[in-house]
N, C-alpha and C positions, 0 to 999 in steps of 0.2 A: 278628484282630478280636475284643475281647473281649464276651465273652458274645453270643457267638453265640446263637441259639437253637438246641435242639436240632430236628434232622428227625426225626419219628417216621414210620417206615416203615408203619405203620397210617393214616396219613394222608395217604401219598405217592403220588402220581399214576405209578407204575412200576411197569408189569404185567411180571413176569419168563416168558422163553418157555425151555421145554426144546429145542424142536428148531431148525435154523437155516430162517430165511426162505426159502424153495422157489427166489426169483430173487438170494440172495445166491452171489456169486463166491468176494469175499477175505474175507480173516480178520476184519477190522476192519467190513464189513456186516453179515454172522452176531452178532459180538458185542455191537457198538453196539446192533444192535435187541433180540439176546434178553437185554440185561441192561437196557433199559429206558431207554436214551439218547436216542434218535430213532425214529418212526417217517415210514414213507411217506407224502406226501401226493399225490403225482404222480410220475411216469417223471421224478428228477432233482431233484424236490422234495422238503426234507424240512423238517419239524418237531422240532423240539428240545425235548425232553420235562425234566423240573426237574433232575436229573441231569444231563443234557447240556448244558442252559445253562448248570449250576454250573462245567463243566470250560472251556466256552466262555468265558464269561467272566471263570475263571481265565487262560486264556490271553490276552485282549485287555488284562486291566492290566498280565501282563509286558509285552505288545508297549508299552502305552501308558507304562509308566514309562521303559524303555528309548528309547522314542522322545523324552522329554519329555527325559531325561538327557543329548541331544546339542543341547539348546536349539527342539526341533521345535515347530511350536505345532498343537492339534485344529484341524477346523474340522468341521463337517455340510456337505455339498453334496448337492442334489439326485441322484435316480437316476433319475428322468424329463427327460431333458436334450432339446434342439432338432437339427434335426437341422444346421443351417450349421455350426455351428464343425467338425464333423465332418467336411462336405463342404468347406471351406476346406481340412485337413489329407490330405483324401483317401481317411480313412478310413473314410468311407461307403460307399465300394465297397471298398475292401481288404479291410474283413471278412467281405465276402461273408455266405454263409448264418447264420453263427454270430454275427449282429447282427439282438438283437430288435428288431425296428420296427414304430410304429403310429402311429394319424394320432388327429386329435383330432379333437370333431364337426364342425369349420369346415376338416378338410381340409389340414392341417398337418399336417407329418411328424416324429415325435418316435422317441427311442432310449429302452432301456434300456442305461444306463452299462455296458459292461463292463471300461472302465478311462478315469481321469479328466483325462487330460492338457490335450487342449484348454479344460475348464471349468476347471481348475486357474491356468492360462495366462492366462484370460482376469480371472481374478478377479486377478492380483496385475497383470495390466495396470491395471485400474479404481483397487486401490490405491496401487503404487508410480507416483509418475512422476523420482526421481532415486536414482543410486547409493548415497546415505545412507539408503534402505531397505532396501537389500540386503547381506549374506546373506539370503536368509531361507528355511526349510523349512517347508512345512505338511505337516499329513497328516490324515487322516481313519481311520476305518474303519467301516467300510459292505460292505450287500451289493453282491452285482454280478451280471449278467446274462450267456449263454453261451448260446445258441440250440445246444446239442449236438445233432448226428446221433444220438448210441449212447451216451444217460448212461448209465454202468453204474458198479461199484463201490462200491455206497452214495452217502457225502458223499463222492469223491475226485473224480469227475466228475460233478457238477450241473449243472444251469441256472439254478442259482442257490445262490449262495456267499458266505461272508464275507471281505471281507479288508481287509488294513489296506495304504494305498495313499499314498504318502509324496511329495514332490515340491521338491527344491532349485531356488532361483531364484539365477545369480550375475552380474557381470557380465565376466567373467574367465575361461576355463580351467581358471585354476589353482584358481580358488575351485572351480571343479565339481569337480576333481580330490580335493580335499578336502572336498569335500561327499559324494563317493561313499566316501571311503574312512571319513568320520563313520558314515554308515550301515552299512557292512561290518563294522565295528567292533560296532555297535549289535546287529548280525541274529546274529554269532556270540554278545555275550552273552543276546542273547532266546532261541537255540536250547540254548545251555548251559544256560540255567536251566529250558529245559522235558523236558531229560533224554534231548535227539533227539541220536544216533547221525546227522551230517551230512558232506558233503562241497561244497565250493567248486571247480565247473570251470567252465572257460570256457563261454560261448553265443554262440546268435545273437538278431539283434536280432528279428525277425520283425518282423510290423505295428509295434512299438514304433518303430520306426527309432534311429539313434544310431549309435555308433561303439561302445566297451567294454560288455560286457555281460557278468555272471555270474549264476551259476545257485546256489542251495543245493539241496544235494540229500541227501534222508535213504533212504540203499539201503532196497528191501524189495520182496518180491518181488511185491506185487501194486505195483509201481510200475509207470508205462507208460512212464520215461524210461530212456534205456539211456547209460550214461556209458561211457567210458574212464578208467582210473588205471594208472599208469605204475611199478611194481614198481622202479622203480632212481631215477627223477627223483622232481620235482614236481611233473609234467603230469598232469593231468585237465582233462579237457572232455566235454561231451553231445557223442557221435558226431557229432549234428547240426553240431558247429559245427568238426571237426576236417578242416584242408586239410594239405596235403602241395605242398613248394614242387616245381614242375616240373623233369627233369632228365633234358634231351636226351640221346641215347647217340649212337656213330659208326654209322650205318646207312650207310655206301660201300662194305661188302662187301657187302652184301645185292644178289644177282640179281637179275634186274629180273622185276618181278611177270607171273605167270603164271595165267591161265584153267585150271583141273583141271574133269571134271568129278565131278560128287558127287548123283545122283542117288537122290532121296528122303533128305534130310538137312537139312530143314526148321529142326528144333533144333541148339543148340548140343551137346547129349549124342550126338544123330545123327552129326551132322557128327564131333566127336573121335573117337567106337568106331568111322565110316567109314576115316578115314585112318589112326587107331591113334595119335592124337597128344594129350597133355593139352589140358583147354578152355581150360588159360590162355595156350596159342600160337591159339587166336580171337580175333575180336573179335568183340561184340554188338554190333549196331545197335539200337535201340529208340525205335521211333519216337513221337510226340505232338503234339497239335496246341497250339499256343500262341496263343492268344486268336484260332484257327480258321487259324492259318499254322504247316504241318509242320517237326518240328524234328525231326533225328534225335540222341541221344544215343549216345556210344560209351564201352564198356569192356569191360575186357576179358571172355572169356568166362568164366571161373569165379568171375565176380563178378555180385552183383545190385545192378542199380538202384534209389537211395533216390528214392524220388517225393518225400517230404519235401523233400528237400535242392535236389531239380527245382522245385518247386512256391516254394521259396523264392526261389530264385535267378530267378526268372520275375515272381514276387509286384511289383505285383498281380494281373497276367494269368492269366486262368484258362487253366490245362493240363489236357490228358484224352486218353485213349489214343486212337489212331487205330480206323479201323471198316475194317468190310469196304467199306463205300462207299465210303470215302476209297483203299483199294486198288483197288476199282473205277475210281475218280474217275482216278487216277493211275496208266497203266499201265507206268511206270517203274519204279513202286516194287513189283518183286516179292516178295512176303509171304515170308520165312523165307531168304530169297538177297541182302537188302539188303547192300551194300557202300558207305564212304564215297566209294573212287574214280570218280569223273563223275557223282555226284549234282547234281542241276538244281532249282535253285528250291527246295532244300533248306537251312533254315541245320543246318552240323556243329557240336559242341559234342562236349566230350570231358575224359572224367577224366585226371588229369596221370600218370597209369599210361600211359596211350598218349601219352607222349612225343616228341618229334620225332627221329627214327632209328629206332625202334620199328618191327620186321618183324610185320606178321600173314596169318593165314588168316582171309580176312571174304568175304562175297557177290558173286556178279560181278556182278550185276543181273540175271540172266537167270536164268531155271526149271532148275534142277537142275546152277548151276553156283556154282562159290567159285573165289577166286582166291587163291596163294600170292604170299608174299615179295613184301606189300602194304607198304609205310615211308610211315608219318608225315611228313608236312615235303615227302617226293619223290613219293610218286603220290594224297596226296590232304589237301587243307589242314585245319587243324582250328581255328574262325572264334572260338572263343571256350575255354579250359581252366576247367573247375569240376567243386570235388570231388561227384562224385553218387555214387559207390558206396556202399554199404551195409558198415559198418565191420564187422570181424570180429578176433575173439579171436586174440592172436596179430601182428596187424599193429604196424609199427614204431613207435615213439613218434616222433613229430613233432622231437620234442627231442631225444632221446638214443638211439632206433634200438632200443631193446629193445621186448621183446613187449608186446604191450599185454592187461591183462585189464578184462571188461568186465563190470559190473554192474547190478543194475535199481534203480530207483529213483523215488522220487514226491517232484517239484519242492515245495518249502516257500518258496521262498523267490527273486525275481530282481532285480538288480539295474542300470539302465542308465544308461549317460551320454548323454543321447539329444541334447545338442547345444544345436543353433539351429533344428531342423526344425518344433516349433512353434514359437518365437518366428518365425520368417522367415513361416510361412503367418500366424501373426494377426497378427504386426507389433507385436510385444511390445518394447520400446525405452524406457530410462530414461535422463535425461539422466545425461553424466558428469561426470566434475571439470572437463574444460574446458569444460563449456556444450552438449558436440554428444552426439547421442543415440546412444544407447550400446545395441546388439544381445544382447538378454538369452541367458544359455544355461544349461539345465534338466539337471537328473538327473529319474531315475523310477524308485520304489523299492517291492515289494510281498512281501507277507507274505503267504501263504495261511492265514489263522485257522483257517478248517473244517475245513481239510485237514490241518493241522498237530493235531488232534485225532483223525483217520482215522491219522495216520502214527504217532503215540503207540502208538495203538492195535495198529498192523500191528508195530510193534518190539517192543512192552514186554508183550505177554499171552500166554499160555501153556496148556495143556492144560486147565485151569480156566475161564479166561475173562480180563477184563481186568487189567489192573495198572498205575496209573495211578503218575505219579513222585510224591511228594508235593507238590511246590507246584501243581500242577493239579488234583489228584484232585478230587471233588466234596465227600469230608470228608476229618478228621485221621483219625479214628476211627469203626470200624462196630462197633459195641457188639450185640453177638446176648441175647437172652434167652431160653434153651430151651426154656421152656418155661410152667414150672409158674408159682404166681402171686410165690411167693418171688424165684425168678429173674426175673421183668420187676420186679417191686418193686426190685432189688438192680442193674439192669439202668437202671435210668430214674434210678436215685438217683446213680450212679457217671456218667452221662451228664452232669445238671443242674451235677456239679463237673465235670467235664473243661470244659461249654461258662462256667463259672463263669471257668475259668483261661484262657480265650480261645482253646481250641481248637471244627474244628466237629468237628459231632457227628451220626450217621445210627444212628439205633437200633431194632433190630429186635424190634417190641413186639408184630409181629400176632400174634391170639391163633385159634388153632383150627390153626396154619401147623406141621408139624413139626419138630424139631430138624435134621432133615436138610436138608430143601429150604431152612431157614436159611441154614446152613453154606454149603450148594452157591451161593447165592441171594449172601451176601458175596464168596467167591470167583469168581462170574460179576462183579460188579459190579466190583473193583479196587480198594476203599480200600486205602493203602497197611498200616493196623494193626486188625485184629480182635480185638475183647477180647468174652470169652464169659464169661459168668453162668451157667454150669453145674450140673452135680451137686455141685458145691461151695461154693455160693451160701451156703448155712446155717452155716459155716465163716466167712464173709466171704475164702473163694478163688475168685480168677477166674484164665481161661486169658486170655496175650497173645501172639496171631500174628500174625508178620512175614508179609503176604501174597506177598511177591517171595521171601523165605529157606523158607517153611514153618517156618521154626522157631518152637516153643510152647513158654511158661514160665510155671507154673502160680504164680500172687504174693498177695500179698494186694491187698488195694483199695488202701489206704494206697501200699504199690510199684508198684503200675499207676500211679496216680494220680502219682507222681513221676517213674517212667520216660515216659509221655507227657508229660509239661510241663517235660521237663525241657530 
């Protein structure tokens, strides 16, 4: 942008703090705030301070050129929405807690948007009514709402966030197929150009519904997402979304199951040091209630169950652990002896580890007994196979049977082909080329903005503080002036041409502020180039540091001035 104006740090609304925030976790909270980014406004609210919108809104023109670059068009949509189209699609109750709701004074129930499918839906029903409107992509970018439990992380987990939120109309398959892969296209080069260290694995769809869904993911370790990557293939997926196909063994030599007793062996760690056998010749029973009717899950014993992956596969029924009343309630079910065989009024459900053939040591039903050389398929059925274990480091690639390593990671970015599941709840249909109405089908495609500035942050800073890549930082150049009055003269003068030659400019002109807390104060912030007006101002030499390299190169004005513009 030419001729910027320059920011004078004497002017700037950006209180810098020495120590990290008392309820900061990761890396990217501590920094954000003591360099003057964002502060708190509420538990998950924040405020974006003139720095922080600079980087902010660095990031929404990449997303927004790159969106524009695959023919997408803006639109504004409301974030006070109604609540019907939501209860047509179901997702009024699906989201359960984590959907803010409120009524208006006449007693109407309204949402705040957390993602815009159905209003999306409904607006290209109102415009399009035949297939010569279609392709068509909109997208917006807008905040968005998250009734969180436990926002914590700074911006990573809000209750309120920015994101840019995309939405393919076709009337074909194939067109969606190539409307998602427009986009996948789009989100690697929005991520490459913001300098994010990212990976593409498969997901699940969750509340979104749909069939194909991906995930971007930029590792780091305050991420809360944990992936899978495959050291010899190409497989990667969120744990979350990785099944394993079923694969029966010959269980016909297996004994016929037997009652032992095992007295005080409540646990699975009990039960194995009782018999001297590893946990993973158990099985776990674990039981839950599914929208108030008992379900038991089974695996094996040296494995824990993902509730995540229960909760989905259930979704939208609410699951929750069973109570002592409910073992009360049901005197069958004895608490730490549960076994699949002759289970009543029970539905079984089981990971594809417990296979049909499959020999275990699981519960006889009775108080202080287990039973052996229990099989799969022969002494007790298993009414439905879903993956629910909790994946571990080490397990087989789905694909190619080698070990799998597992890393953390904070979602940037997801991508879904969600179908016909709104068009069919609103009845979204444009005539076709023969006259008859023709069943629209949607992709759903989202960028997390805020967060994608929290993930910058958590990849690219280092002992100092932050380090922004340059096409997002907040300036080109942070220009220090030491001190004295020759150095902020020589300091503002060398500024005026840098933002002359259409770089920005952030210059550090306060006066009574020491050379040091300068120094530290550029380095906390992250511009990518520091030029200093030093003890050699009266020379016309200044120092230029690489703030990612450290490295200083003491030039004159004249070569600063070339080497940035150039």
């Amino acid at each position: 942008m030419a001729n910027a104006p320059v920011q004078r740090m004497s002017q700037l609304m950006a209180k810098t703090l020495r120590d990290d925030p008392a309820d900061a976790e990761v890396l990217s909270h501590k920094l954000l705030v003591r360099a003057g980014y964002v502060r708190r406004t509420a538990a998950g609210i924040w405020s974006w301070l003139p720095l922080g919108k600079k980087v902010l809104s660095n990031i929404e023109r990449i997303v927004r050129e790159e969106m524009d670059a695959i023919g997408a068009q803006e639109v504004t949509l409301p974030a006070l929405l109604p609540r019907e189209p939501y209860e047509a699609t179901g997702r009024w109750d699906e989201y359960g807690a984590e959907l803010f709701r409120l009524q208006d004074r006449k007693g109407g129930d309204y949402l705040l948007g957390p993602t815009h499918e159905e209003i999306f839906t409904l607006l290209v029903k109102d415009q399009c009514s035949s297939y010569k409107d279609l392709p068509v992509i909109l997208y917006q970018i807008q905040n968005k709402f998250r009734d969180e439990a436990r926002p914590r992380a700074g911006i990573l987990r809000g209750r309120e966030f920015l994101m840019k939120d995309s939405y393919s109309f076709d009337t074909e398959d194939e067109g969606l197929a190539q409307s998602y892969a427009l986009h996948r296209q789009a989100y690697q080069r929005v991520f490459e150009r913001l300098g994010l260290d990212y990976r593409i694995v498969a997901a699940t769809a969750g509340a979104m519904g749909g069939s194909k869904s991906e995930e971007f993911l930029a590792p780091a370790e305050a991420g809360e997402d944990t992936f899978a990557d495959c050291p010899n293939c190409d497989f990667a997926a969120n744990t979350e979304a990785i099944s394993y196909e079923l694969q029966p063994v010959d269980g016909s030599a297996v004994p016929a199951a037997e009652e032992i007793p095992t007295p005080d062996t409540p646990t699975i760690e009990t039960l194995a040091a009782s018999l001297g056998v590893p946990a993973s010749a158990t099985l776990k029973n674990l039981l839950v209630k599914v929208d108030g009717e008992i379900v038991a899950v089974g695996v094996p014993g040296d494995r824990e169950v993902d509730m995540g992956k229960v909760e989905e596969h259930f979704a939208p029924a609410t699951v929750e652990m069973v109570t002592e009343s409910d073992f009360a309630a049901r005197t069958d079910l004895v608490r730490g002896y549960v076994g699949p065989q002759g289970l009543e009024k029970v539905t079984y459900i089981a990971d594809p580890r417990v296979a049909p053939g499959t020999a275990w040591i699981t519960g006889a039903n009775k108080d202080g007994m287990h039973a052996k050389n229990v099989v799969a398929g022969r002494d007790f059925e298993v009414e439905e196979y879903v993956d629910v274990v909790v994946v571990q480091e080490g397990d087989p690639c789905p694909k190619c049977g080698t070990g799998l390593k597992l890393d953390r990671a904070i979602e940037i970015g997801h991508i879904f082909q969600l179908g016909r599941k709104y068009a069919d709840a609103l009845k979204l249909d444009v005539l076709g080329q023969n006259g008859k109405p023709v069943r629209v089908t949607m992709g759903s495609y989202g960028i997390g903005v805020s967060r994608a500035v929290a993930a910058l942050a958590e990849q690219t800073a280092d002992e100092k503080g932050l380090c922004w890549p340059a096409e997002v930082a907040p300036a080109d150049v942070h220009v220090v002036a030491a001190g004295k009055a020759l150095q902020t003269e020589l300091a503002l003068e060398v500024s005026d041409k840098l933002s002359a030659a259409g770089l920005r400019v952030l210059v550090d002109d306060r006066a009574g502020v020491s050379p040091g807390v300068k120094f530290t104060d550029a380095e906390l912030m992250g511009v990518p180039k520091i030029l200093v007006a030093g003890r050699r101002s009266g020379e016309g030499i200044v120092e230029l540091k690489d703030r990612r390299t450290g490295e200083r190169e003491e030039l004159t004005v004249e070569e600063a001035l070339t080497r940035l513009t150039a």
